[in-house]
C-alpha positions as a Markdown table, in Angstrom:
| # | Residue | x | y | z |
|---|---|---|---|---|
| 1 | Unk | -41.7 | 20.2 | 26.7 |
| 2 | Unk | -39.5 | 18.2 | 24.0 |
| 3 | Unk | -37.7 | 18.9 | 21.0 |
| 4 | Unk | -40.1 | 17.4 | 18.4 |
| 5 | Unk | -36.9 | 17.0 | 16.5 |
| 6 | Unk | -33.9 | 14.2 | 17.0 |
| 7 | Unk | -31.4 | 16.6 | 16.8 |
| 8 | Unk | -30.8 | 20.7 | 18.0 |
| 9 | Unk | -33.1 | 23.1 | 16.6 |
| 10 | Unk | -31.7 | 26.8 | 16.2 |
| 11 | Unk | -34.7 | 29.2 | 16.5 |
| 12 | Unk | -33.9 | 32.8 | 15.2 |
| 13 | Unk | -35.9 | 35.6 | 14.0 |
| 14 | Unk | -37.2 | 35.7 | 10.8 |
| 15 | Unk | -37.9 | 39.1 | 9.7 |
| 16 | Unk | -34.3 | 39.9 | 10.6 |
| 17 | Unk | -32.2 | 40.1 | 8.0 |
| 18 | Unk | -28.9 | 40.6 | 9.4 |
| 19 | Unk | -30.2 | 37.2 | 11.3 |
| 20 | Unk | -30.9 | 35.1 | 8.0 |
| 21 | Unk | -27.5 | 36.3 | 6.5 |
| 22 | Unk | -25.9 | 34.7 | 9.5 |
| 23 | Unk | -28.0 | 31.5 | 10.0 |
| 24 | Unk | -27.0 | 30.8 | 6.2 |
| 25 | Unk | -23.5 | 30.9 | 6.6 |
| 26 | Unk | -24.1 | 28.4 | 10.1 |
| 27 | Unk | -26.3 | 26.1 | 7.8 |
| 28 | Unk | -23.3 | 25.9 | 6.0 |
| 29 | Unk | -21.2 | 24.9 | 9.0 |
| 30 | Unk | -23.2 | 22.9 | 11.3 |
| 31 | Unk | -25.1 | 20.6 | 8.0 |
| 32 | Unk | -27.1 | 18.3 | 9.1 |
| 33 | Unk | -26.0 | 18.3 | 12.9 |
| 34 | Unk | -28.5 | 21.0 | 13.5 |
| 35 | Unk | -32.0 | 22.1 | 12.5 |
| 36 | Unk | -33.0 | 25.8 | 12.2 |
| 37 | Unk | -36.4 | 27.5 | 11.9 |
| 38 | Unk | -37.7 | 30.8 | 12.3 |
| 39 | Unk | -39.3 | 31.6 | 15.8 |
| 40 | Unk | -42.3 | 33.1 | 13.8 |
| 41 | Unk | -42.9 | 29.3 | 12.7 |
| 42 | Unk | -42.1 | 27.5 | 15.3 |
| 43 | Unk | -42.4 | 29.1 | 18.8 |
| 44 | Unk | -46.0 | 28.5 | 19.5 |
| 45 | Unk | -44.6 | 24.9 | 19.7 |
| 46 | Unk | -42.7 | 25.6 | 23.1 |
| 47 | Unk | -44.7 | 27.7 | 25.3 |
| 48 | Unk | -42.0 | 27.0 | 28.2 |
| 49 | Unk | -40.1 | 29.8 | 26.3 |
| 50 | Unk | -40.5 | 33.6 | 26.9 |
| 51 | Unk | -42.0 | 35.0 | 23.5 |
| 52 | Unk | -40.0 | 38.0 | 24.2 |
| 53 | Unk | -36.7 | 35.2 | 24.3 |
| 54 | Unk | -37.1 | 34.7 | 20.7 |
| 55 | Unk | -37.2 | 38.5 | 19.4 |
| 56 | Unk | -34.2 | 39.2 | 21.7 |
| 57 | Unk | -31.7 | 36.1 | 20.5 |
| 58 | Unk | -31.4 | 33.0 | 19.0 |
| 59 | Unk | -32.8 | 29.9 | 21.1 |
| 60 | Unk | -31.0 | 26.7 | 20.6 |
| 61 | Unk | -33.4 | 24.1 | 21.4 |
| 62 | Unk | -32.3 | 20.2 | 22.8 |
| 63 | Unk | -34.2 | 16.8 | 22.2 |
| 64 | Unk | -35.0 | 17.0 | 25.6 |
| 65 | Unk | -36.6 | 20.2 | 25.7 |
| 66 | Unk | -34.2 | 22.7 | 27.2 |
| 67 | Unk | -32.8 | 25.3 | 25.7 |
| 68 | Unk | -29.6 | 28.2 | 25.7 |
| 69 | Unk | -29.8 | 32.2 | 24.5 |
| 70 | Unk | -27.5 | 34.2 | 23.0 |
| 71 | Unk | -24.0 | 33.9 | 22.8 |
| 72 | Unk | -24.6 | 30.9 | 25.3 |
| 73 | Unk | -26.5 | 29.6 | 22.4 |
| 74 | Unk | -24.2 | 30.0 | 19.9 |
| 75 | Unk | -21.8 | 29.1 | 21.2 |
| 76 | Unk | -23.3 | 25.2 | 22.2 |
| 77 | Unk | -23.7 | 24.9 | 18.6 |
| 78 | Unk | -20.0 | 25.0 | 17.9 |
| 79 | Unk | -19.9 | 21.5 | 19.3 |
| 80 | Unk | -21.6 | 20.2 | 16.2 |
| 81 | Unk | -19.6 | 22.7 | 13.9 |
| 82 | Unk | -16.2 | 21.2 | 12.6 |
| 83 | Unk | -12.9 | 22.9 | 13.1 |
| 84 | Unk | -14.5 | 24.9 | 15.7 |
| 85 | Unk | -15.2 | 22.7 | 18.7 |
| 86 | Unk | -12.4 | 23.7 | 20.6 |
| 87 | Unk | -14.0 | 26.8 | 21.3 |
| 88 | Unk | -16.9 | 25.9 | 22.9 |
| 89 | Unk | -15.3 | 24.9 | 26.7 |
| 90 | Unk | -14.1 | 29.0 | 26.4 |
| 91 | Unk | -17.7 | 29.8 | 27.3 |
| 92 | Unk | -17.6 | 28.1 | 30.8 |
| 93 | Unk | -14.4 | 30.4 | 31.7 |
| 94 | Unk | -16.4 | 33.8 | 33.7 |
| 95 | Unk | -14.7 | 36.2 | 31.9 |
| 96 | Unk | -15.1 | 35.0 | 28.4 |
| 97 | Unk | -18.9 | 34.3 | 29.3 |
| 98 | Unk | -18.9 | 37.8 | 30.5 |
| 99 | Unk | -17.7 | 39.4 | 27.4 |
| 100 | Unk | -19.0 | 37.5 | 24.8 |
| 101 | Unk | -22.9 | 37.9 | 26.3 |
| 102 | Unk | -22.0 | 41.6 | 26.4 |
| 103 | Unk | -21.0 | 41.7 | 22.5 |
| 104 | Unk | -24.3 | 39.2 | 22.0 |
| 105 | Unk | -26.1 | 41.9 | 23.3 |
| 106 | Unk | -24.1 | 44.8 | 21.6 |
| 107 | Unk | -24.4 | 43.5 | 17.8 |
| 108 | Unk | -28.4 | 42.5 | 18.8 |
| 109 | Unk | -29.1 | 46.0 | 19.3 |
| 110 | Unk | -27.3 | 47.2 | 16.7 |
| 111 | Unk | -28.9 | 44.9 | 14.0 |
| 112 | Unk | -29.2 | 47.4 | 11.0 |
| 113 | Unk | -25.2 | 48.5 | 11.3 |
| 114 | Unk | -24.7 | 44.7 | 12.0 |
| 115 | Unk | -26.3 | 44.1 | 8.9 |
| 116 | Unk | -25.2 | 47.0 | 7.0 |
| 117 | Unk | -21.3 | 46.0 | 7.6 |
| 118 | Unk | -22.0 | 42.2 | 6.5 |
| 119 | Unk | -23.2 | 43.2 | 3.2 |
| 120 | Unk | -20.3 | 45.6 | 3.1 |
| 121 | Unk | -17.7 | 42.7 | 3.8 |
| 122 | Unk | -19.7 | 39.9 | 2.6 |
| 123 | Unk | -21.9 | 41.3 | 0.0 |
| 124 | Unk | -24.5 | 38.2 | 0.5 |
| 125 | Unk | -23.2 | 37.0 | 2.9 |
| 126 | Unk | -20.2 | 34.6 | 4.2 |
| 127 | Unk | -21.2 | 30.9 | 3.3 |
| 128 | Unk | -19.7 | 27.8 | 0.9 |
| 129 | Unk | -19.6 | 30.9 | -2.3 |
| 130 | Unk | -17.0 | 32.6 | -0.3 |
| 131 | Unk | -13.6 | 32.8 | -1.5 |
| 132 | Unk | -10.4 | 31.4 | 0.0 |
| 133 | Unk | -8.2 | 34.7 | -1.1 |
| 134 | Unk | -11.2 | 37.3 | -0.3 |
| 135 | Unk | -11.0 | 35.4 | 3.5 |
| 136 | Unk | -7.1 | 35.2 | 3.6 |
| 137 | Unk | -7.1 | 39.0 | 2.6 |
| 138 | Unk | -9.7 | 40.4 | 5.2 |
| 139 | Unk | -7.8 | 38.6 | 7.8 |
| 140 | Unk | -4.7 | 40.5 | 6.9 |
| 141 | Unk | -6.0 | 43.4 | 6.4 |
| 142 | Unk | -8.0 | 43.3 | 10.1 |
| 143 | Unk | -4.6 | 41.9 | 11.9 |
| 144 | Unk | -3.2 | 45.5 | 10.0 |
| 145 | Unk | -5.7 | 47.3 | 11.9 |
| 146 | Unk | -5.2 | 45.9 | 15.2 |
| 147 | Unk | -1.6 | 46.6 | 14.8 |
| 148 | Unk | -2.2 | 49.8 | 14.2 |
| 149 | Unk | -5.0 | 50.1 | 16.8 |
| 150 | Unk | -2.9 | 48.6 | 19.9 |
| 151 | Unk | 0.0 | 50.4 | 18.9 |
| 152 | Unk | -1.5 | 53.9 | 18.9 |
| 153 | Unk | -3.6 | 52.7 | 22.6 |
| 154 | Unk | -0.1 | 51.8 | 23.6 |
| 155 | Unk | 1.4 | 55.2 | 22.9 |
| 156 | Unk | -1.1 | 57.2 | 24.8 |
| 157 | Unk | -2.1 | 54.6 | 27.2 |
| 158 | Unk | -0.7 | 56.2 | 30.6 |
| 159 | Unk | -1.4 | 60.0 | 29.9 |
| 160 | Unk | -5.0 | 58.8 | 29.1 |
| 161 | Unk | -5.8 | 55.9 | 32.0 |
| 162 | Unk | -2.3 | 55.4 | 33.8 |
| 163 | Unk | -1.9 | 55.7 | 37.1 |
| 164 | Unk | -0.8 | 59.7 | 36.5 |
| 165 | Unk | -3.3 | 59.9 | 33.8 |
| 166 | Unk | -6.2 | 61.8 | 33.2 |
| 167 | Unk | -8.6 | 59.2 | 33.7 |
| 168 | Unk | -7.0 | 56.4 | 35.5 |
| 169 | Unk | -8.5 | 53.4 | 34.7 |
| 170 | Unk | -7.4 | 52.0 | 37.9 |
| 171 | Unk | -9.7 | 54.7 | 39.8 |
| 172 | Unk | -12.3 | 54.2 | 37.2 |
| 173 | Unk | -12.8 | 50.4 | 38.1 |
| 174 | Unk | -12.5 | 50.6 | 41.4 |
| 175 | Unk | -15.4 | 53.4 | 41.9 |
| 176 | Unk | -17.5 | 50.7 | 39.6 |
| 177 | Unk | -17.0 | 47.9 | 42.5 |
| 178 | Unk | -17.6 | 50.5 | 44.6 |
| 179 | Unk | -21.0 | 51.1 | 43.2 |
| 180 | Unk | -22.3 | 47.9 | 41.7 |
| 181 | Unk | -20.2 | 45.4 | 43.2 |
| 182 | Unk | -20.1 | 41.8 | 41.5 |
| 183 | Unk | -22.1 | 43.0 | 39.3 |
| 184 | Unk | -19.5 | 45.8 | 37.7 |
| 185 | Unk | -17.4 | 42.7 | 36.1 |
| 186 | Unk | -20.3 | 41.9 | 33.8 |
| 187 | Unk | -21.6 | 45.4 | 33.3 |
| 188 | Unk | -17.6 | 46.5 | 32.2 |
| 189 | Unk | -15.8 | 43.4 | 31.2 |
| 190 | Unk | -11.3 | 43.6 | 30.9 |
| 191 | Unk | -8.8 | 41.8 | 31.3 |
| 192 | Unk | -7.8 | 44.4 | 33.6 |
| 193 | Unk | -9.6 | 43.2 | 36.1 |
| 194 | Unk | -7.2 | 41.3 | 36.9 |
| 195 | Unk | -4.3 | 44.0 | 37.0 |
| 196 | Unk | -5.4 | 48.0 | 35.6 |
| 197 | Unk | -1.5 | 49.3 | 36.8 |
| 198 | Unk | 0.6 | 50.8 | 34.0 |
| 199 | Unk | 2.7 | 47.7 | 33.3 |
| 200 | Unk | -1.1 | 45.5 | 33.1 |
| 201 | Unk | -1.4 | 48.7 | 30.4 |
| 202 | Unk | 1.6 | 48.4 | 28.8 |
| 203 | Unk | 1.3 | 44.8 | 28.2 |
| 204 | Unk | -2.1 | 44.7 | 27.1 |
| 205 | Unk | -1.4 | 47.1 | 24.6 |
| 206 | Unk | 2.1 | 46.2 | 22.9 |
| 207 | Unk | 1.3 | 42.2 | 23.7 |
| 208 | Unk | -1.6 | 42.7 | 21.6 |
| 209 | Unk | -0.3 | 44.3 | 19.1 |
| 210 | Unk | 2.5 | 41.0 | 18.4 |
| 211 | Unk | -0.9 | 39.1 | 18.9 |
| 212 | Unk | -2.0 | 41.1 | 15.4 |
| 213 | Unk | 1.4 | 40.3 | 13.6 |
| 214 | Unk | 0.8 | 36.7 | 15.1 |
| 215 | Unk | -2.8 | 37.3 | 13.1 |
| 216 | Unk | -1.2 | 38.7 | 9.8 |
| 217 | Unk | 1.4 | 36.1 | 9.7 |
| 218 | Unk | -1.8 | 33.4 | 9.7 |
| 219 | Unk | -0.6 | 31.7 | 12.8 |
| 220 | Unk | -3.1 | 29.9 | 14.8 |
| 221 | Unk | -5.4 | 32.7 | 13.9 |
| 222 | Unk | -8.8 | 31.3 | 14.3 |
| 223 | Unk | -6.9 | 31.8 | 18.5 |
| 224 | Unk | -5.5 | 35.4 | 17.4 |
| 225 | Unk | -9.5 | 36.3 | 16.6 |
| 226 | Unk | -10.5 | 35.1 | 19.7 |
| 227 | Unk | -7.6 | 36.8 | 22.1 |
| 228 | Unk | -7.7 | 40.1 | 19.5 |
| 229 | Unk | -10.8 | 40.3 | 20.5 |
| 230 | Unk | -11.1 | 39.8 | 23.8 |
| 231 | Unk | -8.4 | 42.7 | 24.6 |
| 232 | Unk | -9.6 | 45.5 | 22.6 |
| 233 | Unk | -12.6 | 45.3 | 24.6 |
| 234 | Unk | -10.9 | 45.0 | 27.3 |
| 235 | Unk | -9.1 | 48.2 | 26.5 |
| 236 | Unk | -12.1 | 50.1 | 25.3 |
| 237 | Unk | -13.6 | 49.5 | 29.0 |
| 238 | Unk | -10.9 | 50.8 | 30.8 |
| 239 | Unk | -10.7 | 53.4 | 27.8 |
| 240 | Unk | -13.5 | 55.4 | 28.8 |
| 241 | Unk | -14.2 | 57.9 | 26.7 |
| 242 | Unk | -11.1 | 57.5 | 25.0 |
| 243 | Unk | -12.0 | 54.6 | 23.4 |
| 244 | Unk | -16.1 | 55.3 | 22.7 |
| 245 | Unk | -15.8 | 56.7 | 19.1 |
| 246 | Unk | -17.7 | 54.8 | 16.2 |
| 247 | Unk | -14.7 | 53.5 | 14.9 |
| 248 | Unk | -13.7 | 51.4 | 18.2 |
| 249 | Unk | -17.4 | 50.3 | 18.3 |
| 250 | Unk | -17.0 | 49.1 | 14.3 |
| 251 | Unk | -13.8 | 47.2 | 15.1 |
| 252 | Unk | -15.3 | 45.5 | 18.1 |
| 253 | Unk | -18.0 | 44.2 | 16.0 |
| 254 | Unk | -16.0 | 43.2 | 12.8 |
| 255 | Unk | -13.4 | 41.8 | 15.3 |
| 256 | Unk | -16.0 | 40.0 | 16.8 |
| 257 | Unk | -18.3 | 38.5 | 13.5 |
| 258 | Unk | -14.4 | 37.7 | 12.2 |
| 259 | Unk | -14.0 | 35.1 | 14.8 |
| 260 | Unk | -16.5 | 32.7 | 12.8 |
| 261 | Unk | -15.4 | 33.2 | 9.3 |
């Protein structure tokens, strides 16, 4: 089944309006390197595609006929999106792929405080009628609260989920390769992975937190957005319930929308 267009189509759902505020600020970016169409409009046209696909995330669909989800999705269409191309070979690195499908899956379950906290920052929405200050201020103002955020983790981090802690986090990702095996790196993506010991703590906490004065400073910080992001999740996974209140959660997704402003 083709494409019955010559160039990407971008299939999202059109009774969601968190999803139109969005796909109007990627019109913006993308022009005319990409098409876009609501999936009530258009999906009868590919039957190859799941019906369910299209209420659960965006479809990005090729000439040719195939087609990526999701973050997966998105993130193909950053190849036709200047100043942001560079991120697109991220995806094919595990971990990144791993975390990014996770917050996909987050923000499209939470829709209504998705779109609840874009018309808070955005009003409208982001798009060609945003301004220059009202973008330089917000990224202060979230490299502030990063600071802040990895700097009080930091503090706490080893009486919470240090080694002597009360939760180690070193116990607690162990017992999840215990249990689900491969599949506990997708099911709780961090960095610490790699290294959960109270230095791998320490670093990920206090590195983090010159990462956010890196951010307030405005250096390279489409690349603090990405790496901000990537350890706070990291560190409200290992967190456990340390790190499961609402405010984490509306940092992760703010963090997260952020990285495409």
């Amino acid at each position: 089944m083709h494409n019955h267009n010559t160039k990407p189509l971008l299939v999202y759902d059109g009774d969601c309006g968190f999803c139109k505020i969005w796909i109007r600020n990627w019109r913006y970016l993308t022009g005319d390197n990409i098409d876009y169409a609501p999936s009530q409009a258009v999906a009868e046209q590919y039957p190859h595609i799941p019906p369910q696909a299209f209420e659960e995330a965006v479809q990005l669909i090729m000439p040719d006929g195939s087609y990526t989800s999701a973050a997966e999705a998105v993130f193909h269409t950053l190849r036709y999106t200047a100043g942001y191309r560079w991120l697109y070979p991220l995806y094919r690195l595990p971990p990144v792929r791993w975390l990014t499908e996770t917050a996909y899956h987050i923000i499209a379950t939470h829709r209504d405080a998705g779109y609840k906290i874009t018309r808070l920052l955005w009003g409208d929405g982001p798009g060609p009628h945003s301004n220059r200050f009202t973008r330089w201020l917000f990224l202060r103002l979230l490299g502030l609260i990063y600071l802040i955020a990895f700097i009080s983790f930091g503090q706490q981090a080893l009486g919470l989920v240090g080694t002597n802690g009360i939760l180690p986090a070193s116990h607690f990702l162990e017992a999840a390769r215990t249990s689900y095996g491969a599949e506990a790196y997708r099911l709780f993506p961090t960095l610490l992975w790699l290294n959960s010991g109270d230095s791998a703590l320490l670093l990920l906490s206090y590195g983090d937190a010159l990462l956010a004065l890196l951010l307030i400073l405005r250096v390279a910080p489409s690349l603090m957005l990405v790496l901000l992001w990537l350890c706070y999740l990291s560190l409200v996974t290992a967190g456990q319930v340390f790190m499961r209140f609402q405010w984490d959660m509306l940092l992760l997704e703010t963090g997260f929308l952020a990285i495409f402003l």
